[in-house]
N, C-alpha and C positions, 0 to 999 in steps of 0.2 A: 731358562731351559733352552739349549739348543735343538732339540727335537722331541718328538710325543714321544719315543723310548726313552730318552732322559729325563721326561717331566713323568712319564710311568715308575721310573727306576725311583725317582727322589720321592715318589709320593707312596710308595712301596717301602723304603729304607722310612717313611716318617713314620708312617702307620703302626712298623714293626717298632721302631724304636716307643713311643707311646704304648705300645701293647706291650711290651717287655718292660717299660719302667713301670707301669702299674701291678704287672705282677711282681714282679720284684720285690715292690710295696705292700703287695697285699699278704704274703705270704710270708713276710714280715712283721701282720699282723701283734701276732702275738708275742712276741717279742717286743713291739713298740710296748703293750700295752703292761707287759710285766713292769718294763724301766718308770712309766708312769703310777704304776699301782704302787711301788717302791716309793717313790717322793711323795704318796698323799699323806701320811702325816707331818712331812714339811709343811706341805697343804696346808693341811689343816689348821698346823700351827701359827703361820702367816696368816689362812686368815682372823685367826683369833687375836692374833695379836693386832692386826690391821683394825678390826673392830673395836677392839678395849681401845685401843687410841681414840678412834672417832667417838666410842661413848663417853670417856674419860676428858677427851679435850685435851689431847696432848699438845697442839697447835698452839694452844695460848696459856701454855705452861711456863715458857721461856717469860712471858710479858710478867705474870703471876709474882714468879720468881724474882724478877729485878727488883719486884714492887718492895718486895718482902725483905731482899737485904738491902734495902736503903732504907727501911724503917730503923727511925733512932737516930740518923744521922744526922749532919749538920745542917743538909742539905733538905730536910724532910717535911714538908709540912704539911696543915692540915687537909690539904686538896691532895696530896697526893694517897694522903689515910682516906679521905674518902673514896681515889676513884680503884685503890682494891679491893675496900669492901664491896664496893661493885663489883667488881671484875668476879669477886669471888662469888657472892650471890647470883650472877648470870651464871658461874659454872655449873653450880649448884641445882637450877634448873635444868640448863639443857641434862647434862649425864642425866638426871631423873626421865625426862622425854626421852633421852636415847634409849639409854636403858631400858624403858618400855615398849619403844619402836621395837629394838631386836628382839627384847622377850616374846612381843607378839609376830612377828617376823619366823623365829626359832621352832615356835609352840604350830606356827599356823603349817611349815612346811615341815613339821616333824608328822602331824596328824594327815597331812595333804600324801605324805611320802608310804604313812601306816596304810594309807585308805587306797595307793593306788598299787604299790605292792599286793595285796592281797584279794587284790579284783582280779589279779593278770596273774596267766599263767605262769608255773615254776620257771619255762628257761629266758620268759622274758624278764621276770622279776631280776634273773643271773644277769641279763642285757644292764636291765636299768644298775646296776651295782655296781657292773663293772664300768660301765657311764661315768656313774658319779666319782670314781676310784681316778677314772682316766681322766676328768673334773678335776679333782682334787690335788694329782698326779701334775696337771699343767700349771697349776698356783703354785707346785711345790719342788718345779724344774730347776736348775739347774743353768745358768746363761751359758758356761762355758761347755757344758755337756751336749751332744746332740742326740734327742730323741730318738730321731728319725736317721738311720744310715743312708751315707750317701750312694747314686745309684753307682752300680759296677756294672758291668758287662764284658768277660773275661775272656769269651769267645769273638768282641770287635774291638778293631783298633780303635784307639782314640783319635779326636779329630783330628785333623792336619793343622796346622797354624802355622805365620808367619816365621813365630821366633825359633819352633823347632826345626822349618825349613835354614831357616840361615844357620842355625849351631849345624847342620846334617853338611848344608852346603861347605862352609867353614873346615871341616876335619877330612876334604877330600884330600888335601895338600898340594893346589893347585897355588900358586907365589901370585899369579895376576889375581885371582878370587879372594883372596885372605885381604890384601892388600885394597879391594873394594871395599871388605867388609869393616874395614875397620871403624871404630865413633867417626861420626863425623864425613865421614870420605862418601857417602850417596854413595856407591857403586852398582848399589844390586835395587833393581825397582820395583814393585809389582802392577803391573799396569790395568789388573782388574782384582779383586777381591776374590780371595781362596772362597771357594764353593762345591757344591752337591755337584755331581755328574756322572750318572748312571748309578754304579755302584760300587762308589767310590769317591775321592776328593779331587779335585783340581787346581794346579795353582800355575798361573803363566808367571814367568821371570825373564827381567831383563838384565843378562850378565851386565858385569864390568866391559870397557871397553879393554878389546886383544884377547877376551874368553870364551869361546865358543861353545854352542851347547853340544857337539860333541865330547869335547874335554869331559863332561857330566857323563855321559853316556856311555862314554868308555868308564867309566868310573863308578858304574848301577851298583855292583856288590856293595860297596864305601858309603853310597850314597841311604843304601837301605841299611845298614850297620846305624847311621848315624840319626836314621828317622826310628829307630829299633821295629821297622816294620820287616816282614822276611820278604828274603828278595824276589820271590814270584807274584809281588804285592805292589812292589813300585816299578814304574814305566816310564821313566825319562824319556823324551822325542825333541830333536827341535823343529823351531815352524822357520824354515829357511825363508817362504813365501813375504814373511817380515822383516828379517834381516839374522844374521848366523847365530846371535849372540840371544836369541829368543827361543828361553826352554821351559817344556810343556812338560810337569811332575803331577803323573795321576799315580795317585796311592789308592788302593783297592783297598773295600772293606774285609775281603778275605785273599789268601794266597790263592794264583791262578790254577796251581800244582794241586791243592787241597779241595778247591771245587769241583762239585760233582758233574759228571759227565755231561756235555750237551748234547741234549736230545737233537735225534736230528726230523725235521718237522714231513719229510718224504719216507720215514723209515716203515709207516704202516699204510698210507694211503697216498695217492696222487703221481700226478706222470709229472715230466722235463719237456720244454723242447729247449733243445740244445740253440735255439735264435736269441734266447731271454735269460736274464739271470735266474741262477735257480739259489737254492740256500745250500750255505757251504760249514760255517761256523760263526764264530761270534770274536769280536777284538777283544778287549782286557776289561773295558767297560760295559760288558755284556751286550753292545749295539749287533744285530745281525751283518753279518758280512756275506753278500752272496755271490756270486762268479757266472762270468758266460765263457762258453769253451769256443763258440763258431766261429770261423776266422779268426783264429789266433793259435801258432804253437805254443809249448809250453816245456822250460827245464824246470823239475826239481832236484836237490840237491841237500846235502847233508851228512851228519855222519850218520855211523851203524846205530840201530836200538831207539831213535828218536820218532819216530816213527811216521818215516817218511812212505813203505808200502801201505799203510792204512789211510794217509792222506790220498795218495793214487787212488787205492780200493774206492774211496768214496767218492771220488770223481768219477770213475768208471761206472760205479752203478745208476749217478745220477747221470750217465749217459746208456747205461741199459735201461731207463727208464722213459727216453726216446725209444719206439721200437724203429722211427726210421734210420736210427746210427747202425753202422756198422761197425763190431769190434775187433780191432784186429790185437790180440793179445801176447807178450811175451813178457815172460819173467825170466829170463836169462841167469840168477844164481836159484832157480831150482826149489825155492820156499814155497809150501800150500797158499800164500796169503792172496792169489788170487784163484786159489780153486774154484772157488765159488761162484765165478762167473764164466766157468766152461761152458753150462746150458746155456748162454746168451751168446756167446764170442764166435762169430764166423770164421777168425783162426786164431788159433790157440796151442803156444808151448807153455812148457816149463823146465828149464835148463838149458845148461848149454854143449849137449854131448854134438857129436856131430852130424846127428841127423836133423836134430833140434836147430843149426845155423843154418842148414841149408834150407830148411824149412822157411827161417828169417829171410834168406836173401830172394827164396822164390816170390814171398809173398811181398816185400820191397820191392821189387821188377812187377808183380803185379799191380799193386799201387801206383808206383810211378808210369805204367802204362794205362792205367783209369786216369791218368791226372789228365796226359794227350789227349787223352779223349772225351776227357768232361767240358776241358774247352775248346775241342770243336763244337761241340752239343749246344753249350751257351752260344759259341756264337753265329750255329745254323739256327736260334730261334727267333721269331720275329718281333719283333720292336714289342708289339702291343703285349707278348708274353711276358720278354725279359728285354726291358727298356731300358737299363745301365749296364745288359750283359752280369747281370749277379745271380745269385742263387737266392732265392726267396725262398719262405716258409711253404708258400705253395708248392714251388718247383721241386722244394726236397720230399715234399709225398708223394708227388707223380713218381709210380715206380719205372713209366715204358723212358722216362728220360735219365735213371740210371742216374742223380745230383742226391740222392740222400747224403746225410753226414757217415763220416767216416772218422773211428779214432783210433789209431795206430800206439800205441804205450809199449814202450822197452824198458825195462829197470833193467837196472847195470848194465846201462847201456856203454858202458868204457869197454867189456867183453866184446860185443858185436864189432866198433870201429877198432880193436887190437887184435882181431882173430886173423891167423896169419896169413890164410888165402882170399879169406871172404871180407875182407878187414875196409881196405880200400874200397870195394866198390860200395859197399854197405854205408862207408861215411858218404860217398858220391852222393847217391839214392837219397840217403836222408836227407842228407844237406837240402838236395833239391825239394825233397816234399815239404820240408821246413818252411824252405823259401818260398814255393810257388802253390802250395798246395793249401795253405787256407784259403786261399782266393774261392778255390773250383769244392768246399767242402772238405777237405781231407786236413784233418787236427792229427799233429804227431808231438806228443809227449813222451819226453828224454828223461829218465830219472837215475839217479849215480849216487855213490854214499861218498865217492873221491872226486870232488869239482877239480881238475885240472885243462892245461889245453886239451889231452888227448883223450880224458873221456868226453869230454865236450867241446869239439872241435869249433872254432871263431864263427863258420858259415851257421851252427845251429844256435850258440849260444848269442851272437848279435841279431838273429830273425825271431827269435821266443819273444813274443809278447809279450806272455802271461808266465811270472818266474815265480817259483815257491823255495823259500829257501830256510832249512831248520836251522839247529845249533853245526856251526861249523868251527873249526881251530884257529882260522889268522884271516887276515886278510884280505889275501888273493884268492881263497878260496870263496869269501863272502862276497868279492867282486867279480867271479866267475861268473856266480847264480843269477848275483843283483844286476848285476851290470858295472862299467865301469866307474869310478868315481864315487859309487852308492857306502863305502865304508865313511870316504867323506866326509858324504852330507848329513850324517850321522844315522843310516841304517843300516844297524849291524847286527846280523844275525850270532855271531861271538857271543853276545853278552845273554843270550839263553841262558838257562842252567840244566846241568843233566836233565831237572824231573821233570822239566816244562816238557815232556813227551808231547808232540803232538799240536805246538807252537810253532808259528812261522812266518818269516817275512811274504807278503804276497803283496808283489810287485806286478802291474800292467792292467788291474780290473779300476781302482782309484786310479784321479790325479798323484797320488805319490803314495808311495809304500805303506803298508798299514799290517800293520800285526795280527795275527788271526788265531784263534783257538779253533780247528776243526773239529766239526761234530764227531762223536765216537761212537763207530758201528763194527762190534765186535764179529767173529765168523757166523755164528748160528742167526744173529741178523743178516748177515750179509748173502746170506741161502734165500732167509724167506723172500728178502727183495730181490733175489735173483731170480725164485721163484714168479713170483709174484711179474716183474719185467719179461719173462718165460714166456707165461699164460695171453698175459700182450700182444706177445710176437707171434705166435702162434695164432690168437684170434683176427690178427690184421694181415696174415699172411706174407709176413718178416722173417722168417725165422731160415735163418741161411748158414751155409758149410759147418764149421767144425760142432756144432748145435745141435745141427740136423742130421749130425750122420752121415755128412757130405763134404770129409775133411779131404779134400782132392791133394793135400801137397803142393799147392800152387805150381812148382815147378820143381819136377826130376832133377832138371839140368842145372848144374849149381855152378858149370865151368863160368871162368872171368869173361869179361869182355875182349879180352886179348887173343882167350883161346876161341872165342866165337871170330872174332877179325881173321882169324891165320886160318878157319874156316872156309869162309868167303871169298880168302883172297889167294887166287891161283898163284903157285910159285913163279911162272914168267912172268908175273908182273913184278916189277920193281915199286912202285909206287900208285897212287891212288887217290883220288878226290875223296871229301869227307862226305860228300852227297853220296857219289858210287857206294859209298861202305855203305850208309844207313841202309839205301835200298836193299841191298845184297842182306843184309841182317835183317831186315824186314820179308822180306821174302822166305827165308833160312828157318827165320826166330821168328813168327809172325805174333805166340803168346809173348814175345819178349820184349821187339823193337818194331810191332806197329805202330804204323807215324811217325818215327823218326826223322831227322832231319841230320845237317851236319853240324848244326850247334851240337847236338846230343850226343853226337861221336867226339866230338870234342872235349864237351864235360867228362863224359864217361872215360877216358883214355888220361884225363890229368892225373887221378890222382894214382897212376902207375911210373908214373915218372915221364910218362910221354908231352909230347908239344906239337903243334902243327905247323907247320910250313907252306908258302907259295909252291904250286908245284902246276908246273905248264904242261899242261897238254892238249893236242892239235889246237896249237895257239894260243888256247885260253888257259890262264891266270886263274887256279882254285887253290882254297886251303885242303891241305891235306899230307899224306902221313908217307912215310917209307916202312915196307916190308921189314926190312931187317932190322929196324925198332922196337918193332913184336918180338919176335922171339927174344930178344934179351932184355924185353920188361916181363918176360915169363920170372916165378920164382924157380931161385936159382940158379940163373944167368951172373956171368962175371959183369957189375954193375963199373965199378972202375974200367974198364975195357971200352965200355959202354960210352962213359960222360968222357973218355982219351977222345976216341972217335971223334963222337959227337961236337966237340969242340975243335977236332980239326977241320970236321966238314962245315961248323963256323967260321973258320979263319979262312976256309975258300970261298965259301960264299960271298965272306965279305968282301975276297980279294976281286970276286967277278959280280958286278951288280947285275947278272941275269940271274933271273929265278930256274929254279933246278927244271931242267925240260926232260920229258920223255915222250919217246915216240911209238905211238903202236904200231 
């Protein structure tokens, strides 16, 4: 047993099994006992003929006989005439003693059987009858026949074994495999003994050399075709940590598709803190799998209909079930499937009309303006507080410090980074909260049904820790979610099948990928625990904006960054330091760009097509920007016109190694 839920799971599957072969048996009863009632006058007869032998002396019948036709012959004489008259006078006695043995034998349990018969009640007397019937019944069986049917069990697989493994393996049509398998050739090993594990079998294998356990893996439908198990039942994995060619075949006693729903263990009682793992769902072997969300973002990804928003839903509440998180909520294609958590969410859309994005990018500009400022917070606190500079459990319930958790969740999220105004700054933002924002408390979860570059842009999809990824169509899409290389090493969310709804790779909480069944918490659950997280927040005196009735808009102003720069920046200026701008936007914007610096004018201004340059003034060497940049990274600027320019005011620069001066 590798674990007490494995040695719970195997001592559960033996118990059952024992309890169902007895009944099986027992209810069979009667049936065994007709088939034996059927053969008692075989019985019978056997034993009567068994007996007349032993009375009769059938054993020394043969000796009798010889004696008898050798009388008269040549050979014959008078000792051998004597010793059958022996022979025959000992028969002579014993049958007489037999014979009287069994008569008083017969007589004694005829009157023994009259006398207890008739002491005992009617339906014991039916007991003893049928006793002796099923007595008589086994004297009078049958070798080749079998009494007793053997057990069935119609609703479990049968066990797993070596030789079915190798015929299953065999018919993948793999030339390196077949060519291991053959007599003789060793190729395929087994380096522990097929066994119990959880709920279900387990058998480790060592391919052939040049076979790798994903060849198997890519090949799960073939592979359950050929164990006749169905295929939400077998789970091929290899264990790379051994070497590539080492594959781990758990065959489930039931389909993963066909078992009943997992409860989930927070559905009616108990809080989260989002510092500690909390319960999420269970692998294929029924093992609990649980997740922490703190410092760490996360993409999920998948197709339509798999049910990728209820994986999020359940995440979310077990983050409503922190009252110190904040939720910051969008569902950008417009489905109820997160209604339910309007009463907890301090801001909250659903869709994507256009007040609903600007909505998103206010509350993006707000967030990444709490990020500035959590880490000044941490690091105006003093040693003995916060002595690595981290957020602790503590620090996230002090409310005057403003570090609670924060969890940001966008579904279809490919809408937000392709909308055509707000598109770019929105990936900025994110990007950034991705990357710097677990640190300071702030979780931002990406969720997409089309993993491509551009719903999942490189800066969110390489900083996600924590990746959830369902049934997807090839690839590149399974390597978008996973990470690179993850198709591989043989984890491939591909080989799902439509009705594994609600199955998925979870990547970054394990040392390596592990497959997961999440719990299932339908809407009218998903109330009461919101309810219920509600009540929470309210008693601790959490319960903030779109919750409370205090849905502020985060931010009116929904213009770009370009249009805030041409703002600030008077037209007789030709150019400008990137420090200059922040302050001027910070001053200007103060909900938008306090604290800024000139990294963040930098960020913010790339993903418009802009760059910064040396630019002197009164003497001094800063980076920073030219005027007339702005306006034609405005939408609907002639962009060719733009990069003509642009590149010819490279070719002068480069012809003059001074940096571009202006003078005020």
């Amino acid at each position: 047993m590798r674990d007490r839920e494995s040695a719970r799971a195997a001592t559960v599957w033996a118990s059952k099994y024992a309890a169902h072969s007895v009944g099986f048996h027992t209810v069979r009863l009667p049936v065994y006992w007709a088939r034996l009632a059927g053969r008692s006058p075989v019985g019978v007869y056997r034993i009567a003929s068994r007996a007349g032998r032993w009375v009769f002396d059938a054993d020394g019948a043969q000796v009798r006989k010889a004696l008898s036709a050798a009388a008269g012959g040549a050979g014959y004489s008078a000792e051998d005439a004597a010793t059958y008259a022996r022979l025959e006078e000992q028969r002579r006695r014993v049958t007489r003693t037999r014979a009287s043995l069994v008569a008083a034998v017969m007589a004694a349990l005829v009157v023994t059987a009259w006398v207890v018969l008739a002491s005992m009640p009617g339906w014991a007397s039916v007991l003893a009858v049928a006793a002796a019937l099923a007595l008589l019944g086994m004297a009078g069986r049958d070798a080749a026949a079998h009494v007793v049917s053997r057990y069935t069990d119609a609703s479990e697989m049968p066990r797993l074994t070596s030789d079915l493994l190798l015929t299953a393996l065999g018919a993948l049509g793999v030339s390196e495999l077949n060519r291991g398998l053959r007599p003789g050739a060793d190729g395929v090993r087994f380096p522990s003994p097929i066994a119990r594990d959880g709920t279900g079998w387990r058998a480790e294998v060592d391919l052939p050399a040049g076979v790798t356990s994903g060849m198997i893996v890519d090949r799960r439908d073939r592979l359950a075709a050929g164990l006749r198990r169905p295929l939400s039942a077998v789970w091929p994995e290899g264990d790379s940590d051994v070497h590539e060619g080492r594959l781990i075949v758990w065959v489930g006693d039931k389909p993963m598709s066909k078992a009943k729903p997992l409860p989930w263990p927070l559905a009616d009682k108990g809080t989260v803190d989002l510092f500690a793992p909390f319960p999420f769902g269970a692998d294929p072997r029924g093992r609990a799998v649980p997740i922490t969300l703190m410092f760490a973002s996360m993409v999920i990804g998948g197709q339509p209909r798999m049910g990728k928003s209820f994986l999020a839903r359940l995440l979310l509440l077990a983050a409503a079930l922190d009252v110190r998180c904040a939720l910051y909520l969008f569902d950008l294609k417009g489905s109820p499937d997160l209604l339910p958590l309007g009463p907890v969410a301090h801001a909250f859309r659903s869709g994507d009309e256009p007040e609903d994005m600007d909505y998103l990018l206010g509350a993006a500009r707000e967030l990444h303006q709490d990020l500035t400022r959590r880490n000044k917070t941490l690091k105006s606190l003093p040693r003995d507080i916060c002595p690595e500079g981290k957020i602790t459990p503590e620090l996230a319930s002090r409310k005057d410090l403003g570090l609670h958790p924060v969890v940001m969740f966008i579904d279809e999220c490919q809408i937000a980074f392709e909308h055509p105004s707000h598109g770019k700054e929105l990936e900025a933002v994110i990007t950034d909260l991705t990357k710097r924002g677990p640190s300071v408390g702030i979780i931002v979860i990406c969720a997409t049904q089309r993993p491509d570059a551009k719903s999942l842009p490189s800066g969110i999809r390489s900083n996600a820790v924590l990746r959830l990824c369902l049934r997807v169509q090839g690839q590149m899409e399974n390597d978008m979610v996973l990470g690179t290389s993850a198709y591989k090493s043989g984890h491939r969310a591909t080989m799902f099948a439509r009705s594994e709804r609600g199955v998925a790779y979870l990547s970054g909480e394990a040392d390596d990928p592990q497959i997961v069944r999440a719990a299932y918490i339908d809407a009218v659950q998903a109330e009461k625990i919101a309810a219920r997280a509600r009540s929470a927040r309210v008693a601790a005196g959490r319960l903030t904006g779109y919750a409370a009735d205090q849905d502020l808009t985060p931010d009116d102003d929904t213009a770009s960054i370009i249009d805030h720069l041409l703002a600030v920046w008077p037209a007789t200026e030709d150019r400008a330091w990137c420090d200059t701008l922040a302050a001027r936007l910070a001053e200007a914007f103060p909900s938008a760009y306090a604290g800024w610096t000139a990294e963040n004018v930098t960020a913010a201004v790339k993903p418009h097509g802009l760059r910064t340059r040396q630019i002197k003034l009164d003497g001094q060497n800063r980076r920073g920007l030219r005027r007339d940049d702005l306006a034609l990274a405005l939408p609907g600027a002639d962009k060719d016109a733009h990069e003509a320019r642009d590149q010819g005011s490279d070719v002068a620069d480069d012809a003059s190694d001074e940096p571009e001066v202006f003078h005020r």
